[in-house]
N, CA, C and O of each residue as an XYZ file, in Angstrom:
748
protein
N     -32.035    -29.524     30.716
C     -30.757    -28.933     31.124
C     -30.991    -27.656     31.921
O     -30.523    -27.535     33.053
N     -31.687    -26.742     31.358
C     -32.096    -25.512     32.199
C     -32.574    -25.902     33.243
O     -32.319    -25.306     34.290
N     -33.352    -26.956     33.215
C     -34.254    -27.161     34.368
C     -33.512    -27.668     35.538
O     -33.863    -27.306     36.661
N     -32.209    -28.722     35.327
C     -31.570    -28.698     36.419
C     -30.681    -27.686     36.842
O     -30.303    -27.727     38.013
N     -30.168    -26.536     35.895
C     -29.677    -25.482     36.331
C     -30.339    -24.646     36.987
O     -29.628    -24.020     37.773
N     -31.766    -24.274     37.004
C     -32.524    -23.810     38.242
C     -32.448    -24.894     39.563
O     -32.163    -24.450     40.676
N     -32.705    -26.249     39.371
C     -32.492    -26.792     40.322
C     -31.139    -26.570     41.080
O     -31.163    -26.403     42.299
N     -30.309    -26.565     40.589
C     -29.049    -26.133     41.360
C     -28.746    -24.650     41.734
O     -27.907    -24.289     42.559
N     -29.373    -24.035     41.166
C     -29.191    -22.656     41.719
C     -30.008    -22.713     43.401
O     -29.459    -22.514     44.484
N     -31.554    -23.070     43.119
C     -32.296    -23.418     44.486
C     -31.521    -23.882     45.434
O     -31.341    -23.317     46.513
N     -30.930    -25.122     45.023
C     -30.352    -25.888     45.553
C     -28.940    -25.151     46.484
O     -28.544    -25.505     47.595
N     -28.392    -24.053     45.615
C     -27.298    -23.030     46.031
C     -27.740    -22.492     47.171
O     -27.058    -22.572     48.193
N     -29.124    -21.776     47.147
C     -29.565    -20.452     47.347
C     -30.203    -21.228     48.963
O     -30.459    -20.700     50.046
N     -30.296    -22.709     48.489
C     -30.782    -23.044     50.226
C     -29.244    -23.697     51.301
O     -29.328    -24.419     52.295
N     -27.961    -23.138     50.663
C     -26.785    -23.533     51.240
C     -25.817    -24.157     50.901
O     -24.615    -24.006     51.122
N     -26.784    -25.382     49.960
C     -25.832    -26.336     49.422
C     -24.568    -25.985     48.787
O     -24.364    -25.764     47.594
N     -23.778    -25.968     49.727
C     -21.841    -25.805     48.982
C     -21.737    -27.087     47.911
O     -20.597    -26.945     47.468
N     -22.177    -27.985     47.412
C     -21.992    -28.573     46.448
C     -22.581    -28.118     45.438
O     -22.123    -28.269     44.305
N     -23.506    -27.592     45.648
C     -24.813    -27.399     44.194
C     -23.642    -26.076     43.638
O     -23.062    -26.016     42.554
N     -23.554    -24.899     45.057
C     -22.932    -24.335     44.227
C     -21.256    -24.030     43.494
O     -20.635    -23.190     42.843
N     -21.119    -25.240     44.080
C     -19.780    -25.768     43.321
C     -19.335    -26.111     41.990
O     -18.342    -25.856     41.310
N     -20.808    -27.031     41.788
C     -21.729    -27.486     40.437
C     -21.046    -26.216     39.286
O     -20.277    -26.259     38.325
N     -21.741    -25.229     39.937
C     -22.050    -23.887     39.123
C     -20.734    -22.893     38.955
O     -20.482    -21.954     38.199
N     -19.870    -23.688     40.245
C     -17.875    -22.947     40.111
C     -17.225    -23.896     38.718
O     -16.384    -23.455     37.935
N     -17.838    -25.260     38.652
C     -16.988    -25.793     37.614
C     -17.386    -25.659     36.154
O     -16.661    -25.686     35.160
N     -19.634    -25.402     36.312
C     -19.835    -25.045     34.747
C     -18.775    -23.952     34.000
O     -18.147    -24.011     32.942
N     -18.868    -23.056     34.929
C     -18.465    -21.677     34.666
C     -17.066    -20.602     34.841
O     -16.783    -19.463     34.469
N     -16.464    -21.595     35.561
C     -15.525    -21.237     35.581
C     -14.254    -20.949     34.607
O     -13.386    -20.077     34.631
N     -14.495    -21.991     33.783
C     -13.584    -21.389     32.312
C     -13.841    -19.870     31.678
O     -13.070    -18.912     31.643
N     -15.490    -20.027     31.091
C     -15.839    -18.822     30.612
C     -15.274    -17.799     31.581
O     -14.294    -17.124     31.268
N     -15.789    -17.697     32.573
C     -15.758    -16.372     33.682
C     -14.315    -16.265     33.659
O     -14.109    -15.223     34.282
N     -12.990    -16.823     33.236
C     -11.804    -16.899     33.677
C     -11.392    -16.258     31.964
O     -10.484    -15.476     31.680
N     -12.364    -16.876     31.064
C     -11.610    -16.438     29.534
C     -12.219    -14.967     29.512
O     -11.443    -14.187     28.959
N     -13.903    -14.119     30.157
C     -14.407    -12.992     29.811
C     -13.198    -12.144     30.652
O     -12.654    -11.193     30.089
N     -12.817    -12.527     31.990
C     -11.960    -12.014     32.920
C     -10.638    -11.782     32.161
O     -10.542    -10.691     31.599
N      -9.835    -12.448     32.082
C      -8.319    -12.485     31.570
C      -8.837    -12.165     29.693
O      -8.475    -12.878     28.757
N      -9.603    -11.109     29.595
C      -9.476    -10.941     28.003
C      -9.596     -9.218     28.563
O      -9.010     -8.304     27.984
N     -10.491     -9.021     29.818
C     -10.455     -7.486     30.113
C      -9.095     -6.889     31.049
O      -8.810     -5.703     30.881
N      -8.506     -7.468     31.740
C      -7.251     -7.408     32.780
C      -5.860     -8.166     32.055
O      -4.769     -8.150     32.623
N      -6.038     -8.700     30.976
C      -4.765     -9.715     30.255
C      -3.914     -9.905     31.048
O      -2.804     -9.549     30.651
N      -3.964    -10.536     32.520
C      -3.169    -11.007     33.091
C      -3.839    -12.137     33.701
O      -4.983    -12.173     34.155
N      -2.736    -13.300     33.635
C      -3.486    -14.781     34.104
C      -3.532    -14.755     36.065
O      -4.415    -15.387     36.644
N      -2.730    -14.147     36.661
C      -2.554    -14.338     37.868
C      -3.807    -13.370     38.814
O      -4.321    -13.339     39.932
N      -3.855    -12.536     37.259
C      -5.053    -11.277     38.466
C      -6.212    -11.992     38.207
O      -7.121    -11.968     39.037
N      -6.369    -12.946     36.659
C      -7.487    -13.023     35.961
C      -8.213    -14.301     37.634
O      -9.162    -14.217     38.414
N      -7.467    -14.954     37.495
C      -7.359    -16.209     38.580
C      -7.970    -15.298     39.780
O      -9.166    -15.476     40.011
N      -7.387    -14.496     40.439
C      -8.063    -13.787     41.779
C      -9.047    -13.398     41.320
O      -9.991    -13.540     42.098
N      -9.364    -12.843     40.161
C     -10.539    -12.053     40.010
C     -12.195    -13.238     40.037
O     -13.272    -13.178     40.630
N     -11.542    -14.237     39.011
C     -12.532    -15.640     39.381
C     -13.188    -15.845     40.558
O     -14.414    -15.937     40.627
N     -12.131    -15.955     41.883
C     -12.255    -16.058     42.908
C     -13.518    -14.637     43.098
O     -14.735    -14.573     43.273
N     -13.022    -14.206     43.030
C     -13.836    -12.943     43.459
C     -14.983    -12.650     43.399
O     -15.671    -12.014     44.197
N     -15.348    -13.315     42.006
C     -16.594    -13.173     41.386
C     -17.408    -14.108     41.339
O     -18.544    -13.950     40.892
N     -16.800    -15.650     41.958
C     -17.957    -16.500     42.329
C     -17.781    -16.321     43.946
O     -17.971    -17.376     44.552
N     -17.472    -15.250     44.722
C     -17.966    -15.274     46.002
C     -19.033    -13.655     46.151
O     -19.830    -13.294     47.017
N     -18.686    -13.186     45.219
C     -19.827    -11.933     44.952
C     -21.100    -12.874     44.801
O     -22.090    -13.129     45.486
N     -20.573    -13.277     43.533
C     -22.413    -14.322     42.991
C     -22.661    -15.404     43.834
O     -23.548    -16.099     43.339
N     -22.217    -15.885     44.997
C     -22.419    -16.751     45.884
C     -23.147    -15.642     47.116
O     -24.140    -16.029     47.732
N     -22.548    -14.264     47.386
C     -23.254    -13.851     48.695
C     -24.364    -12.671     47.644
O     -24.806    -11.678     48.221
N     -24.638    -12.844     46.498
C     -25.645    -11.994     45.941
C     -26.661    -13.067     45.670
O     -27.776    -12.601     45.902
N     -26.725    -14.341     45.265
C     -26.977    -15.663     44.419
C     -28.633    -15.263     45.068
O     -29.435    -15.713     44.249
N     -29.292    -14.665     46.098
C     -30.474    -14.426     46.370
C     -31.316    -13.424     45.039
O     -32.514    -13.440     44.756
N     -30.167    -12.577     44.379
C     -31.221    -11.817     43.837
C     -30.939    -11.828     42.788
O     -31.147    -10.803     42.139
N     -30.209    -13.233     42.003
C     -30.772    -13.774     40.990
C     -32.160    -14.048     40.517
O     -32.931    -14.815     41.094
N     -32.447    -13.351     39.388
C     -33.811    -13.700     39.061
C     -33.983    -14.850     37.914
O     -33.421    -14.596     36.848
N     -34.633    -15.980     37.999
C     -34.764    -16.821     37.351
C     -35.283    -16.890     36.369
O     -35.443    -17.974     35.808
N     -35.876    -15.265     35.660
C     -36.432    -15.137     34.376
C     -35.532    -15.306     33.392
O     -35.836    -15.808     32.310
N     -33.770    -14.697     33.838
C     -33.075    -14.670     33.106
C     -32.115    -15.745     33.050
O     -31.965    -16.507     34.006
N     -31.318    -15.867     31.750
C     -29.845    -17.137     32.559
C     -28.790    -16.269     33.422
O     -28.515    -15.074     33.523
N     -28.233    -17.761     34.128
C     -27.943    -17.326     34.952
C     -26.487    -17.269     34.980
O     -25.762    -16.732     35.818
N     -26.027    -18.231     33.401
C     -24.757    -17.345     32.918
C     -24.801    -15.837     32.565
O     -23.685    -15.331     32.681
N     -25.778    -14.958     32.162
C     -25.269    -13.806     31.852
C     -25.468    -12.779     33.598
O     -24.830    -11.805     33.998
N     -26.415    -13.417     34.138
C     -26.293    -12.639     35.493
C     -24.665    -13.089     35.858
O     -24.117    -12.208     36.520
N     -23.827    -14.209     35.584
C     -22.758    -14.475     36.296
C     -21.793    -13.381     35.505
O     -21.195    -12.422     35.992
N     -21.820    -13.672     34.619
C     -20.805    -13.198     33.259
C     -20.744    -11.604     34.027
O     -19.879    -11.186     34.797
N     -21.758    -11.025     33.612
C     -21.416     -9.288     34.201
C     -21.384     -8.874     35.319
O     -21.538     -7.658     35.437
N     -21.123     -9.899     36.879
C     -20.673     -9.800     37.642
C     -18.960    -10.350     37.719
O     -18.175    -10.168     38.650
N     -18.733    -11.008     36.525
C     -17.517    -11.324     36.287
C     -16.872    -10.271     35.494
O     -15.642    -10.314     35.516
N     -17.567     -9.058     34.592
C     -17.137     -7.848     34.321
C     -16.974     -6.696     34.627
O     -16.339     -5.801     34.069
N     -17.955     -6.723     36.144
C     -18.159     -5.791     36.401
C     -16.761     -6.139     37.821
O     -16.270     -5.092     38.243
N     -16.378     -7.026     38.264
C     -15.216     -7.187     38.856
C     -13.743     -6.853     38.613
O     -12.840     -6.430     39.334
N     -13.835     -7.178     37.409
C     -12.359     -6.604     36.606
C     -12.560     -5.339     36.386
O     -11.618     -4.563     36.551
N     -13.982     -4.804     35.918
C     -13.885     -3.226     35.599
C     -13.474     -2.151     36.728
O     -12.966     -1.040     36.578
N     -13.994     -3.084     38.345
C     -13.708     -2.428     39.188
C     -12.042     -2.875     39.683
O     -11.762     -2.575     40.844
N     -11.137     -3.452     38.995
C     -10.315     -4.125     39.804
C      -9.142     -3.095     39.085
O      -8.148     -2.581     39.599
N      -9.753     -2.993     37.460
C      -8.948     -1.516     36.415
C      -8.676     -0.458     37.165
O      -7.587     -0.042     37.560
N     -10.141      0.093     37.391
C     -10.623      1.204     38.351
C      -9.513      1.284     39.306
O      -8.605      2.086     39.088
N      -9.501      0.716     40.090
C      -8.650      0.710     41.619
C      -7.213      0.734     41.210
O      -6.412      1.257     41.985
N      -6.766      0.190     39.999
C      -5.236     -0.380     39.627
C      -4.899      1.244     39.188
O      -3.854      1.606     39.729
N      -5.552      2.357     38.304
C      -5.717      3.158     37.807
C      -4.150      4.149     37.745
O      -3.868      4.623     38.845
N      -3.155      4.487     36.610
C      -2.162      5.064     37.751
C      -2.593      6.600     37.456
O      -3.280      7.147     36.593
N      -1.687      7.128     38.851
C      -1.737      8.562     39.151
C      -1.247      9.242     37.621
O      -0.194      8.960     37.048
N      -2.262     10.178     37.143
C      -0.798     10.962     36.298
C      -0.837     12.311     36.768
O      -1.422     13.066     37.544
N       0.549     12.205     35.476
C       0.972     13.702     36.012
C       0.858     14.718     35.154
O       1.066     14.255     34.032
N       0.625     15.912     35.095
C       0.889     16.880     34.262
C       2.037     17.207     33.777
O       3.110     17.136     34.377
N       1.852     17.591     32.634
C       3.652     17.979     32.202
C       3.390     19.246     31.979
O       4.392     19.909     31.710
N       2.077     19.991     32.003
C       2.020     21.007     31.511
C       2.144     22.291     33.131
O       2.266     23.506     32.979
N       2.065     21.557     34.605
C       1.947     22.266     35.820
C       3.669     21.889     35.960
O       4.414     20.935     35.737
N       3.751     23.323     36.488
C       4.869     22.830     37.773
C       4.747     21.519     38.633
O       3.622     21.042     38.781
N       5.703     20.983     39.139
C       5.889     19.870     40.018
C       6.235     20.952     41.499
O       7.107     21.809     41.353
N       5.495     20.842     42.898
C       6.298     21.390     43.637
C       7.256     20.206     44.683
O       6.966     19.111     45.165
N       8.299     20.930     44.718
C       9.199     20.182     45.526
C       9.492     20.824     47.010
O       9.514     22.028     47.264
N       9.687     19.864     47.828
C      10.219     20.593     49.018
C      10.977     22.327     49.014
O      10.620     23.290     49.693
N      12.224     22.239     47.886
C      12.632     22.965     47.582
C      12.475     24.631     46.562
O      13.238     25.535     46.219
N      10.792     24.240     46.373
C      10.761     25.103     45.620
C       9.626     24.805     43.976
O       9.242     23.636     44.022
N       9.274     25.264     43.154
C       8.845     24.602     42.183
C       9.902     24.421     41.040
O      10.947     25.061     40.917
N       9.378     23.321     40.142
C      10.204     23.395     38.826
C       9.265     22.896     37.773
O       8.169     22.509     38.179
N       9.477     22.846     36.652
C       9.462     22.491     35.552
C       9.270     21.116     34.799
O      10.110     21.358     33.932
N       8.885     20.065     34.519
C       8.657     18.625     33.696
C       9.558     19.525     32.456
O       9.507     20.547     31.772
N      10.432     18.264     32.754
C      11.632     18.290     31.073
C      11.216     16.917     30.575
O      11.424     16.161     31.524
N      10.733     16.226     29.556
C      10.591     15.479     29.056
C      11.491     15.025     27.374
O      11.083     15.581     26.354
N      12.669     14.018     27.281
C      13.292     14.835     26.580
C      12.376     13.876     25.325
O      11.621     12.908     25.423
N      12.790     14.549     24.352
C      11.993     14.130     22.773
C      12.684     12.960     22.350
O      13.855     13.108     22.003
N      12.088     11.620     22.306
C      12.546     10.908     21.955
C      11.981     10.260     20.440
O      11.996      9.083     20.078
N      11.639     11.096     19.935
C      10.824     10.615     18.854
C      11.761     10.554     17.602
O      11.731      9.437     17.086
N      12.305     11.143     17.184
C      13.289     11.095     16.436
C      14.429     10.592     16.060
O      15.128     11.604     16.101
N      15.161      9.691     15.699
C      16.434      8.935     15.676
C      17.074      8.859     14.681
O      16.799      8.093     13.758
N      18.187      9.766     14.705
C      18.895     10.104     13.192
C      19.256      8.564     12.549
O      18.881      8.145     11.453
N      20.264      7.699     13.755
C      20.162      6.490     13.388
C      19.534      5.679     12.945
O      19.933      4.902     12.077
N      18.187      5.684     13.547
C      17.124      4.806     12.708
C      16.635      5.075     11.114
O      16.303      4.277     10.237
N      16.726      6.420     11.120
C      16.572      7.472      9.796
C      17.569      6.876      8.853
O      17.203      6.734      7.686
N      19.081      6.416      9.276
C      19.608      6.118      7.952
C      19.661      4.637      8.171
O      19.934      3.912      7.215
N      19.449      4.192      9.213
C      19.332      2.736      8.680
C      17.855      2.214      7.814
O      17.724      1.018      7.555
N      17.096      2.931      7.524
C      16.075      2.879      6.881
C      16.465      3.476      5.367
O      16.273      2.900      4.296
N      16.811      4.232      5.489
C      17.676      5.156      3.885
C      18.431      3.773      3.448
O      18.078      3.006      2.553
N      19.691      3.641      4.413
C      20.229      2.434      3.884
C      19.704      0.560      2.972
O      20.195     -0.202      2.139
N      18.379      0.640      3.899
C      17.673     -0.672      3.113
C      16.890     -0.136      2.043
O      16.813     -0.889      1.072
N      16.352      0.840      1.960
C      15.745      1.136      0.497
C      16.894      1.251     -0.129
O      16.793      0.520     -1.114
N      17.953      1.761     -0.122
C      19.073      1.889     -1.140
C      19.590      0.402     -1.324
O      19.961      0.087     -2.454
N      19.645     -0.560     -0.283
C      19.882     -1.916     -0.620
C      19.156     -2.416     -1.056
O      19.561     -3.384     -1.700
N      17.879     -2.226     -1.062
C      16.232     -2.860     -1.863
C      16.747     -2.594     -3.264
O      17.238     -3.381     -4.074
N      16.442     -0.885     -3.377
C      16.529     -0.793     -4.112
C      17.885     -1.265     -5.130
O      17.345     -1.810     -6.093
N      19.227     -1.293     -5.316
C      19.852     -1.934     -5.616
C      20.125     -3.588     -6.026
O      21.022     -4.039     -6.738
N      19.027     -4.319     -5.317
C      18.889     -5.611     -5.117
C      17.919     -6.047     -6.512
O      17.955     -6.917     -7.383
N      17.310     -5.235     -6.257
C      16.226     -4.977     -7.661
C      16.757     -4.694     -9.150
O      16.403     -5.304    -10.159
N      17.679     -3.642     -9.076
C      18.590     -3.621    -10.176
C      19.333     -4.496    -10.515
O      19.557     -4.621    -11.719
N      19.874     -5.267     -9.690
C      20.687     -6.776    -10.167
C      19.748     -8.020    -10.528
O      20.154     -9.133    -10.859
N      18.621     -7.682    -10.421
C      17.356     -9.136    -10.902
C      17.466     -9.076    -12.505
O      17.384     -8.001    -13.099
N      17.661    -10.336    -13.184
C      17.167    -10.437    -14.695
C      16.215     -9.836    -14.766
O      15.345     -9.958    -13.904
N      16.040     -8.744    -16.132
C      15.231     -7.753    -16.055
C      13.820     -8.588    -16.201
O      12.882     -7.938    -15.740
N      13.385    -10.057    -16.806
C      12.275    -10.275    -16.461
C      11.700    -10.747    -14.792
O      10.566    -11.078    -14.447
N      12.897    -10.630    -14.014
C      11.889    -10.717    -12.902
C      12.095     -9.032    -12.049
O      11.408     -8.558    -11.144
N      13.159     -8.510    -12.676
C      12.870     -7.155    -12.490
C      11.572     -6.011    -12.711
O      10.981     -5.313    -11.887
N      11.414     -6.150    -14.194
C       9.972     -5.607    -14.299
C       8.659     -6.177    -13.668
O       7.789     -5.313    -13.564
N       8.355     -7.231    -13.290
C       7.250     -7.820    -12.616
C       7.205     -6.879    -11.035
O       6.157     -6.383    -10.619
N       8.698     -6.753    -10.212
C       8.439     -6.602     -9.154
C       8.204     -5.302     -8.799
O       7.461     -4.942     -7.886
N       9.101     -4.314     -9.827
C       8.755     -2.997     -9.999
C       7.023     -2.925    -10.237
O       6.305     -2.803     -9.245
N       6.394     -3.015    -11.677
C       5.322     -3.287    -11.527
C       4.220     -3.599    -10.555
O       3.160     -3.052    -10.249
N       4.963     -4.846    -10.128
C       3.970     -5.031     -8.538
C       3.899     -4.165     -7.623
O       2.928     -3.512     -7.241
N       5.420     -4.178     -7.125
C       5.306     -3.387     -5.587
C       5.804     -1.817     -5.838
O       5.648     -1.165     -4.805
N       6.334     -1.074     -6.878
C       6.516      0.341     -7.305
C       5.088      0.888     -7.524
O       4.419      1.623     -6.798
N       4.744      0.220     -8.965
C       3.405      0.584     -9.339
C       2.036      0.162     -8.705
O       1.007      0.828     -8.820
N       2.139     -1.030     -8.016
C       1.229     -1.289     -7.434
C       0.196     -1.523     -8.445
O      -0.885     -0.941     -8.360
N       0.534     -2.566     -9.663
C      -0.519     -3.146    -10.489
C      -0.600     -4.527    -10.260
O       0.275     -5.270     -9.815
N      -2.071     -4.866    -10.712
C      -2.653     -6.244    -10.203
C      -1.928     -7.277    -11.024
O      -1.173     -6.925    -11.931
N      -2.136     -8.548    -10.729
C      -1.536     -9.541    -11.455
C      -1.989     -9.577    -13.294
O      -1.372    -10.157    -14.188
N      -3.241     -8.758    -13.405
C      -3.915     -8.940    -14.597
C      -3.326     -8.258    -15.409
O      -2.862     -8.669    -16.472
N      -3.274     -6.917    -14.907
C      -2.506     -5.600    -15.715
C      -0.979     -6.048    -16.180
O      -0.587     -5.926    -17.340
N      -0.262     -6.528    -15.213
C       1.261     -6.838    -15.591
C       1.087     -7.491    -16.419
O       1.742     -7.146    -17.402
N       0.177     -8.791    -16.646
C       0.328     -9.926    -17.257
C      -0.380     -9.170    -18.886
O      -0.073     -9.761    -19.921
N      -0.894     -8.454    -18.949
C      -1.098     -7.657    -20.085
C      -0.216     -6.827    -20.610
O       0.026     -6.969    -21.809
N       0.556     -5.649    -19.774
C       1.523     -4.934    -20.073
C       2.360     -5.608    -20.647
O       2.733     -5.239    -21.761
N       3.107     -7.243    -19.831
C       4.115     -7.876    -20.543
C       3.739     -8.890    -21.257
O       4.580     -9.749    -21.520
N       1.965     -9.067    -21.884
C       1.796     -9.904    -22.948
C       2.497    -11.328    -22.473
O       3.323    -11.819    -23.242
N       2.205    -11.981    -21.273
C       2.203    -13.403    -20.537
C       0.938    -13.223    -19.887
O       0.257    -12.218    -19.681
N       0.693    -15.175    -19.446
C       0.089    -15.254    -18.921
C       0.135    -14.761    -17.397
O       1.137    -14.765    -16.681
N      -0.983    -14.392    -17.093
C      -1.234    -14.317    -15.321
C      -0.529    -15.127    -14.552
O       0.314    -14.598    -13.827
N      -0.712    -16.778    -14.509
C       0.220    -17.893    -13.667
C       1.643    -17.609    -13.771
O       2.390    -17.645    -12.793
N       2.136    -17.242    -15.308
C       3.754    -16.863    -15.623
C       4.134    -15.526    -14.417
O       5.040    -15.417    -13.591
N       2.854    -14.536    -14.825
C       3.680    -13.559    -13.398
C       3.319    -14.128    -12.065
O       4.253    -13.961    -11.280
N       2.476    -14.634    -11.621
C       2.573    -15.269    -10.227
C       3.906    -15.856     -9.898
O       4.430    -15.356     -8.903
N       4.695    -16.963    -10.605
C       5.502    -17.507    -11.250
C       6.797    -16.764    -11.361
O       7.830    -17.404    -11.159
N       6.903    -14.876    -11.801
C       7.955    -14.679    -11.905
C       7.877    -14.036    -10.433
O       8.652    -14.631     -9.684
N       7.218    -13.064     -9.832
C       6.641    -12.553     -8.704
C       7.379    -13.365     -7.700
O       8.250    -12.822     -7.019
N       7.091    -14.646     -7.555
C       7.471    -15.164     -6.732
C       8.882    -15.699     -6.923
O       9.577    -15.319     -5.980
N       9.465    -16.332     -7.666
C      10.814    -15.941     -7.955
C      11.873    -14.720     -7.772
O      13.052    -14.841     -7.440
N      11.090    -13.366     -8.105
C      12.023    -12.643     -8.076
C      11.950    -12.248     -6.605
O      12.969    -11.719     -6.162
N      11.050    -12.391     -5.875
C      11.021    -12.069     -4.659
C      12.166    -13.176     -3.385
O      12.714    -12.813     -2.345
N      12.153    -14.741     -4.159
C      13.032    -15.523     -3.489
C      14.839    -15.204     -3.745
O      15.780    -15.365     -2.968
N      14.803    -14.738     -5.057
C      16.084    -14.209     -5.377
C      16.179    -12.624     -4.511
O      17.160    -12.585     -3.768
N      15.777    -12.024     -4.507
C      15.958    -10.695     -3.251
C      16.183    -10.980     -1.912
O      16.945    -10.394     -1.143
N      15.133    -12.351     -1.599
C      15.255    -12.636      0.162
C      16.913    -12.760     -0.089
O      17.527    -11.980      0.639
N      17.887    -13.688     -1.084
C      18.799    -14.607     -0.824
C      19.865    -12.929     -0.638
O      20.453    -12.617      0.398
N      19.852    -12.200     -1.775
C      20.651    -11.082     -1.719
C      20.447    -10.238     -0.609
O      21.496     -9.813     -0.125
N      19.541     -9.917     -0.135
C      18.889     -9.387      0.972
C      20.036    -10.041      2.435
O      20.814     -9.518      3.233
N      19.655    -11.123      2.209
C      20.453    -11.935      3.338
C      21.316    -11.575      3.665
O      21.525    -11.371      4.861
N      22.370    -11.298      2.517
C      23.877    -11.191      2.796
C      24.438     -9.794      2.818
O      25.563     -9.439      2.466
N      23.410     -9.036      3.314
C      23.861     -7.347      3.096
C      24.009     -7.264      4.996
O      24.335     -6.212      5.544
């Protein structure tokens, strides 16, 4: 197998547009999956392919045959996208300089969006509905879930604390959790 993959490289390197065609269809998946995993776009990943079997087609002389000649391809297929990042690169800006304008300089106002009172109580609001949802569970699947997800004890410990078996709290665990989805639902 290697041995006809040197043959086709020769075979490249003395013109043959088929041989190295050979070597567009071994490779072309890989070089298209290493490509579109560094650029995550299918349309650039596709040009970039292109790109990189006509680099390794007008370099294909100084391939050295000690090595394979997938990894000589491969990091000319990385080193294409790295340069394709490079070039895409955007301008930034300082927020900390003046901007000058025709008119004069000013200031970067950036307003704070980090904060959202709204989001703040709609989050207050589902723990208070969690929590409430929890208080209406038969207290044996109440204590399991407290236990579980309050205390954060293992299946072993509960099943000791409440003197049942382990499978029984798997058993209530999962019950009391299907009875919350249903109440949950309707809030």
């Amino acid at each position: 197998m290697e041995n006809d993959e040197h043959k086709i490289i020769a075979d490249a390197l003395n013109g043959n547009q088929k041989a190295f065609r050979k070597l567009n269809e071994k490779y072309r998946v890989s070089v298209f999956h290493i490509i579109s995993k560094i650029v995550r776009n299918t349309d650039t990943a596709n040009d970039l392919v292109q790109e990189t079997f006509m680099k390794a087609f007008n370099s294909l002389a100084s391939y050295r045959s000690e090595y394979k000649f997938s990894t000589w391809l491969y990091k000319i297929a990385a080193n294409c996208s790295i340069d394709f990042l490079r070039k895409k690169r955007i301008k930034a800006l300082s927020l900390d300089r003046e901007l000058d304008t025709g008119d004069g300089k000013v200031e970067i106002e950036v307003a704070d969006q980090s904060y959202n009172p709204e989001n703040d109580m709609v989050r207050k609001q589902q723990r208070f509905s969690i929590a409430g949802a929890i208080e209406e569970l038969p207290e044996k699947y109440k204590m399991v879930i407290i236990y579980r997800h309050k205390d954060d004890k293992s299946y072993e410990e509960i099943a000791e604390l409440m003197d049942i078996p382990v499978g029984t709290v798997k058993a209530r665990i999962f019950r009391a959790r299907e009875l919350l989805k249903k109440k949950l639902k309707g809030i």
